[in-house]
N, C-alpha and C positions, 0 to 999 in steps of 0.2 A: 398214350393219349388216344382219345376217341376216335373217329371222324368227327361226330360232333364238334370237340372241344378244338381240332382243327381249323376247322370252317370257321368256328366263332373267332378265333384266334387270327386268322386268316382276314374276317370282317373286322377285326377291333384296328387291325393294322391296318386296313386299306383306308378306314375312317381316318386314322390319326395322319398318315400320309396326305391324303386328297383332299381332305376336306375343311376350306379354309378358314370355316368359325369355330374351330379346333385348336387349342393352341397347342404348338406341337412340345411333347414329352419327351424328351431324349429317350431318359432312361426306359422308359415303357415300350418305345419304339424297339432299341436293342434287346431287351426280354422278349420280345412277342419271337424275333428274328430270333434270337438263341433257340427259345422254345422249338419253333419252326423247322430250324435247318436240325438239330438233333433228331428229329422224325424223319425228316426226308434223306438227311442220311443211309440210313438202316435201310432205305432202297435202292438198289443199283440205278444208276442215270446211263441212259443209252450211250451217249457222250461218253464217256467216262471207259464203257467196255468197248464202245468200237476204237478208242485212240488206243487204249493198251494193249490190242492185236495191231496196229498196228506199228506198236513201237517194238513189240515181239521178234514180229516179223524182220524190219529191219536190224534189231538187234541182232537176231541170229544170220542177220547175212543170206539174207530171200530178197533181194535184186531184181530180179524179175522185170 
């Protein structure tokens, strides 16, 4: 997926969320969200690598 198609993606769901002369779409909603989080995936989240040093860490018995 693009940036582009991101962004758009991105705007089509802030619409359907927010916006209350919209009536809301389930299923459109979950699509936009699947599409979404499968992109962002494929990036590491900061979150994500600072907890796993520290569970490392702990795991191996660094106490400290």
């Amino acid at each position: 997926m693009t940036q582009d198609e991101y962004a758009r993606k991105l705007e089509e769901l802030d619409h359907l969320l927010n916006d209350p002369d919209v009536a809301m779409d389930s299923a459109r909603v979950w699509s936009l969200l699947a599409d979404l989080s499968g992109r962002d995936s494929s990036l590491p989240s900061q979150g994500a690598s600072q907890a796993g040093t520290g569970l490392g860490a702990a795991a191996a018995g660094d106490t400290d």
